[in-house]
C-alpha positions as CSV (number, residue, x, y, z in Angstrom):
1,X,236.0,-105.9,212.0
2,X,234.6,-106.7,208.4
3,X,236.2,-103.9,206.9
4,X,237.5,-104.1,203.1
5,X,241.1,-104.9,203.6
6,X,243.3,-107.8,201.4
7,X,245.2,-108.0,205.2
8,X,242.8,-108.9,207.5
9,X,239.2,-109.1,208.4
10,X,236.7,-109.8,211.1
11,X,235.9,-113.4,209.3
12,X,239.5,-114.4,210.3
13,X,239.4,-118.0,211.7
14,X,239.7,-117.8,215.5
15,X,240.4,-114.6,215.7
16,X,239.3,-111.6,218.3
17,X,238.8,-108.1,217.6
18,X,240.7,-106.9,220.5
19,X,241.5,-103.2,221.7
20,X,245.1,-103.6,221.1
21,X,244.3,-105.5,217.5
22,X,241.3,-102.6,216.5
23,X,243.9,-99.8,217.6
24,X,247.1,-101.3,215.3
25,X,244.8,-101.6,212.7
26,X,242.8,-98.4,212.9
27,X,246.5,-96.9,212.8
28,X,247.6,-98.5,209.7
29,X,244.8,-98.1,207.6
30,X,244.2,-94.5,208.4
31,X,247.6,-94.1,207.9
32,X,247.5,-95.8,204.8
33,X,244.8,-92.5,203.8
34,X,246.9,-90.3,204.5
35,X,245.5,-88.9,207.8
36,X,247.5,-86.9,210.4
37,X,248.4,-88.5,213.8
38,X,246.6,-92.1,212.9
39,X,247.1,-93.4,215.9
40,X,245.8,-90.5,218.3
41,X,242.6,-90.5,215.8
42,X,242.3,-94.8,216.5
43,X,242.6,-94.2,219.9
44,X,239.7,-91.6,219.7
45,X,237.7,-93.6,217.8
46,X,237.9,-97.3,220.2
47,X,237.3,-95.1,223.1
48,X,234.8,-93.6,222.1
49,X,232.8,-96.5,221.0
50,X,234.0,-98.3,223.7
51,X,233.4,-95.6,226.4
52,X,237.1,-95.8,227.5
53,X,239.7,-93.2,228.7
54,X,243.3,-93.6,226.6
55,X,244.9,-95.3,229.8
56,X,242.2,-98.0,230.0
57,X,242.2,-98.3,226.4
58,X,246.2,-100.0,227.3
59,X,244.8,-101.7,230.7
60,X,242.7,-103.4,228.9
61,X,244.1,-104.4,225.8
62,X,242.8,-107.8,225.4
63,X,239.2,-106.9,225.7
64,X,237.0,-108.4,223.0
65,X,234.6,-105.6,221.0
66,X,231.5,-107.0,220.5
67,X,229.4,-106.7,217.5
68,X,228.1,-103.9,218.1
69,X,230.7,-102.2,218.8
70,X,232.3,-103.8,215.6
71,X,229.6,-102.1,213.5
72,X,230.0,-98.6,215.1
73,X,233.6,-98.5,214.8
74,X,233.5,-99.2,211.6
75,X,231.4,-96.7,210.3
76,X,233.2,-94.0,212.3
77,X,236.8,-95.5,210.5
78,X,234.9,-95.0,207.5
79,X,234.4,-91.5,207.9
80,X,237.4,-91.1,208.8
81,X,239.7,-92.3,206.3
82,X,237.4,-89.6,203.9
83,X,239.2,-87.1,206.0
84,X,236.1,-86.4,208.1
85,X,237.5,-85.2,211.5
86,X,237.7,-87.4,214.4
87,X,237.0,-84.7,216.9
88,X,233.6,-84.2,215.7
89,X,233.0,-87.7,215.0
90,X,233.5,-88.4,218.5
91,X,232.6,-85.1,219.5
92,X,234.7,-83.7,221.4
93,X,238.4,-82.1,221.4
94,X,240.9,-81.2,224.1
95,X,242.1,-78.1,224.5
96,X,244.0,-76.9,227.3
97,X,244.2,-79.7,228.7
98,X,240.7,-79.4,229.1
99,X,237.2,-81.6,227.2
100,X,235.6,-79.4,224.9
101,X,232.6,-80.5,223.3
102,X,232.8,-79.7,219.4
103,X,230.9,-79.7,216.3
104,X,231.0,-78.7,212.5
105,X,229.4,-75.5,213.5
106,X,232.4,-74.2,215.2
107,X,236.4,-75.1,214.6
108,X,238.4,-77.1,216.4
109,X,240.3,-75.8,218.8
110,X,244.0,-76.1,218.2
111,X,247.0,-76.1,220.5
112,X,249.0,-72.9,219.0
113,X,245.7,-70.7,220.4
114,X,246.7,-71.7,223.9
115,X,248.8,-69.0,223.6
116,X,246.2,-66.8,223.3
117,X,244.9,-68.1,226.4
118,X,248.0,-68.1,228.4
119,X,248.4,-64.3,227.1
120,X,245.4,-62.8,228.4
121,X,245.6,-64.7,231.7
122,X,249.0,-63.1,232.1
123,X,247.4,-59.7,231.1
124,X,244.6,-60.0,233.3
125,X,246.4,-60.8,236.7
126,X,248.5,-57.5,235.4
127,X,245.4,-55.5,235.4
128,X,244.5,-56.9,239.1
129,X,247.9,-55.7,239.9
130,X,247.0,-52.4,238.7
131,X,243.5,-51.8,240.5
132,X,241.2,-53.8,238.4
133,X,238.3,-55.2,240.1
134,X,236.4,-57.5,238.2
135,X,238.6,-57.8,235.2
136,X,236.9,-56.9,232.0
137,X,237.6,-59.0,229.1
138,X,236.2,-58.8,225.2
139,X,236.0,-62.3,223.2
140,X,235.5,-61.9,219.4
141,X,234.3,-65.0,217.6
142,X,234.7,-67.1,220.4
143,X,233.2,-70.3,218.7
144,X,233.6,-73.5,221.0
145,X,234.1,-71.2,223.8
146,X,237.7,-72.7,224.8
147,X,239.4,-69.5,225.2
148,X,236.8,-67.6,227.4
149,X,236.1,-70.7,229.2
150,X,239.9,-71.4,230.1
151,X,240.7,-67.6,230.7
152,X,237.8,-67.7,233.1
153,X,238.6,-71.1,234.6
154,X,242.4,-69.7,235.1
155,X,241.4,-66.7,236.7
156,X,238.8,-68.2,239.0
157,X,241.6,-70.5,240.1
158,X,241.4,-73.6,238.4
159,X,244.5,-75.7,236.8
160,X,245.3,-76.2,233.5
161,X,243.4,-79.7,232.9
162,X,241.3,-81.5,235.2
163,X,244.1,-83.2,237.4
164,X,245.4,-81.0,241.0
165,X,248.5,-80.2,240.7
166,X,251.5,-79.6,242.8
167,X,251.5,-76.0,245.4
168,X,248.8,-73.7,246.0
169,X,246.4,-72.2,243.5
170,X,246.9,-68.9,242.7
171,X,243.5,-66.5,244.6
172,X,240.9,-66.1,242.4
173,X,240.1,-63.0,240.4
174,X,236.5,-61.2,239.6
175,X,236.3,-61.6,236.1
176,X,233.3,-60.9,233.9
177,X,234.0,-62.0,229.8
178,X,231.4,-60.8,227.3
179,X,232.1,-63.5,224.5
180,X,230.5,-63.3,220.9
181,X,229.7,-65.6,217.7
182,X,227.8,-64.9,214.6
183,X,226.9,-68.5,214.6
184,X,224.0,-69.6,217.3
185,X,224.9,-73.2,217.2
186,X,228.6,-72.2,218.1
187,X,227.1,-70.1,220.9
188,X,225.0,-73.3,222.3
189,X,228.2,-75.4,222.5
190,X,230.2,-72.6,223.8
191,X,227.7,-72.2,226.8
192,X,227.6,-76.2,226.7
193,X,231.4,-75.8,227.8
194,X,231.5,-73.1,230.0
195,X,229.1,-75.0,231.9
196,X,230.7,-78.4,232.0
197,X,233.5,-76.3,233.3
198,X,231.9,-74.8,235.9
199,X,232.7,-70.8,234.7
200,X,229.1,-70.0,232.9
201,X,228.4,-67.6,235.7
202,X,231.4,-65.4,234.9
203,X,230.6,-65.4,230.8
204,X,228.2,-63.8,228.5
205,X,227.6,-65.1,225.8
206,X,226.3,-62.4,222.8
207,X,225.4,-63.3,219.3
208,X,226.6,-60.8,216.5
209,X,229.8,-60.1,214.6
210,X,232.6,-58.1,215.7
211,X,231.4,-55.2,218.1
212,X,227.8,-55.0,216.7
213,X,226.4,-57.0,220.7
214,X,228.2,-54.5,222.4
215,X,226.5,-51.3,224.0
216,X,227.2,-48.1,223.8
217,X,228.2,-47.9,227.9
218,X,230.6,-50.9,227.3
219,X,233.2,-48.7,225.3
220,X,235.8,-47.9,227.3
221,X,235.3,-50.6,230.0
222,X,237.4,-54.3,228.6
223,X,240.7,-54.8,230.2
224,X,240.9,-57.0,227.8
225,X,240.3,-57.4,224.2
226,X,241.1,-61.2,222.1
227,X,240.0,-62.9,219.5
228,X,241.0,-66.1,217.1
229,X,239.3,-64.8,213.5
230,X,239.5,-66.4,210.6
231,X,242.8,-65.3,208.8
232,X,243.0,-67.7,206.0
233,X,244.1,-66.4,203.4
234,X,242.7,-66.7,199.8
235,X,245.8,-68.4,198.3
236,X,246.1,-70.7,201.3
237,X,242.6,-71.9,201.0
238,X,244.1,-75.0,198.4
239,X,246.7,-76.1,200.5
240,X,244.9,-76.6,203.8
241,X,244.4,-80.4,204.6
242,X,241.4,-82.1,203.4
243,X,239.6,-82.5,206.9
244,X,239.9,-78.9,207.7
245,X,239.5,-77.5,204.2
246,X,236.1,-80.1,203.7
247,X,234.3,-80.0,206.8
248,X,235.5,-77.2,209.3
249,X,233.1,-74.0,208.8
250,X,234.8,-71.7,206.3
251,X,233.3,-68.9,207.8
252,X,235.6,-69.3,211.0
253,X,238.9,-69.8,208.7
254,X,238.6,-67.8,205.1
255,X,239.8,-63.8,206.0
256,X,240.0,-63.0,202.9
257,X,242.8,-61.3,199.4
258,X,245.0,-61.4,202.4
259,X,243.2,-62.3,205.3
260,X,242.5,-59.7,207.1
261,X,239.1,-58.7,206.4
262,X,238.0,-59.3,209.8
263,X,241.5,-58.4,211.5
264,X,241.7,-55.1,210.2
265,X,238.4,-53.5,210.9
266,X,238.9,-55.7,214.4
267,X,242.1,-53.9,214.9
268,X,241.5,-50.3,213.9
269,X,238.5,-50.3,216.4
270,X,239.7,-51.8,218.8
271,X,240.6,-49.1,221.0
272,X,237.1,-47.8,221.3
273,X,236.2,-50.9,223.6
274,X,239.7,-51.1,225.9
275,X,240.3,-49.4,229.1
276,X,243.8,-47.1,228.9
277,X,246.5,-49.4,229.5
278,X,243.9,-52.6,227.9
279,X,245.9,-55.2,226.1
280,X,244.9,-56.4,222.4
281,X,245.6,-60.6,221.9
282,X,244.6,-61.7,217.8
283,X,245.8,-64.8,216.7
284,X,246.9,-64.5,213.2
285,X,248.3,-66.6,210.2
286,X,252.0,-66.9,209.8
287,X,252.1,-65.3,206.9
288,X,249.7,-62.0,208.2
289,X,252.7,-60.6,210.6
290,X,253.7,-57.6,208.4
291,X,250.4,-56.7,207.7
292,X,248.7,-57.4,211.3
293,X,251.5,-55.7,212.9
294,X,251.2,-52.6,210.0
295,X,247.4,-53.0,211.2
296,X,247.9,-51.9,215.1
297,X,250.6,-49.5,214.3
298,X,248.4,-47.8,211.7
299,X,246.0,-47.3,215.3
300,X,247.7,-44.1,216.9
301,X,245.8,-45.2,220.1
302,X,248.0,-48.4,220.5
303,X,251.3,-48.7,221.4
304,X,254.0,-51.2,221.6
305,X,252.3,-53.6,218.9
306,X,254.3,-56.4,218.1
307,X,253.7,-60.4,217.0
308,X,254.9,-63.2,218.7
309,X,255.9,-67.0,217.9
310,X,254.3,-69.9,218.9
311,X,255.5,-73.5,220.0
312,X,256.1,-74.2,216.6
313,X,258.3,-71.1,215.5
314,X,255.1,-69.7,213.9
315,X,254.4,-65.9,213.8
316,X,251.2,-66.2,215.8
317,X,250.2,-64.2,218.2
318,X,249.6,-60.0,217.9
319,X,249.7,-58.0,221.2
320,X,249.3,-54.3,221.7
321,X,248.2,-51.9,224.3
322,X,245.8,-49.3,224.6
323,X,247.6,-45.8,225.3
């Protein structure tokens, strides 16, 4: 591949740069930097250049990159092993079990905020139960869009991912999401996904921070209320990982002394926008339980606050109701 490496290189005698050669190698070096999950990122990387699904990536392991393809790759591995994300070198991130287009204007989505997502879903078929018709949900800093568009998707009866799967779908719902950014590119991509996903018509997008979009008739009127802010706090700043710390947008992670300078204000408002009965879903950092959950208990209008873990064991997740 021409790359600088005492190992191996494309001037080998005889030698092909294959897909199952470029992947090993793309793995090892990477590794070699340092980088998380090397081998999902070299997988990411050869399909992209080479246009290729992960499963033809492995039925087609013996086919020769050409030049071309060569000289792509190996700028992108470049990039890469200087911690540059390989989701927006390649664009795009999955999330859900869904594509979603990304870029450095917006984070990443990560797999600890599908529990967000499977939260307010659960919410918002309770609030069918209960009479509501559409459902009404609030998205705060919704940034790629993942969380409105899978909530939406959800409810209008899709499946998790792109694949059928086995039984019936459960009916649709009437949903209507109002989802806001500060950011305009963020907003672009966002209603980039909804669309490739087929829910744009259920979602509106708003720019503006916190409830500053919202109108004056709209208080009162969300079933639902969620948002993933940034929550990162100031003394965690040095320890996150190069490729988020270097290239994701600090506006979506930094929160703050303690991070909550966007949770709080989110949290003590919060009641002015949800129906009675309306649930509050906020992702938070691990370390922010005690003072997210002293957050909605200092709100006398919500009741039975309380933060729950994620796949990982992490305190992640805050949930209260309106009263």
């Amino acid at each position: 591949m021409a790359v600088n490496t005492e190992k191996e290189s494309a001037g080998s005698a005889g030698e092909t740069w294959t897909t199952r050669r470029l992947i090993r190698w793309i793995d090892g070096h990477l590794g070699g930097k340092g980088i998380d999950a090397p081998r999902v990122c070299a997988e990411m990387l050869v399909g992209h250049v080479l246009g290729a699904e992960r499963m033809q990536l492995y039925m087609e392991a013996d086919r020769p990159a050409s030049p071309a393809e060569l000289e792509r790759l190996r700028a992108l591995v470049a990039r890469a092993a200087r911690h540059e994300p390989v989701q927006y070198l390649v664009g795009e991130a999955w999330f859900w079990s869904k594509r979603f287009a990304v870029g450095p204007a917006t984070l990443i989505p990560r797999p600890a905020t599908e529990h967000v997502v499977e939260e307010c879903v659960a919410a918002a078929r309770a609030a069918v139960a209960g009479g509501a018709n559409p459902v009404r949900i609030l998205e705060i800093g919704t940034g790629t869009g993942c969380i409105s568009t899978c909530i939406a998707a959800a409810l209008r009866g899709q499946r998790r991912g792109t694949e059928p799967g086995e039984g019936a779908a459960p009916p649709p719902v009437e949903v209507r999401i109002v989802a806001t950014d500060i950011v305009a590119a963020a907003l672009d991509l966002a209603r980039t996904n909804a669309a490739a996903h087929r829910v744009a018509e259920f979602i509106d997008f708003r720019a503006g921070s916190v409830y500053a979009p919202l109108t004056a008739a709209e208080r009162g009127s969300f079933h639902i209320l969620v948002s993933n802010p940034p929550y990162v706090r100031d003394d965690e700043w040095d320890e996150m990982e190069p490729n988020v710390r270097e290239h994701e947008p600090r506006s979506a992670l930094a929160g703050g002394k303690v991070g909550m300078d966007v949770i709080a204000p989110l949290v003590a408002s919060a009641h002015e926008w949800l129906v009675p009965g309306g649930r509050l879903v906020v992702e938070i950092g691990h370390r922010q339980r005690d003072d997210a959950l002293a957050a909605a208990q200092a709100n006398a209008a919500l009741v039975g606050a309380e933060v729950r873990r994620d796949f990982e064991d992490f305190w992640r997740v805050l949930v209260a109701t309106r009263r």
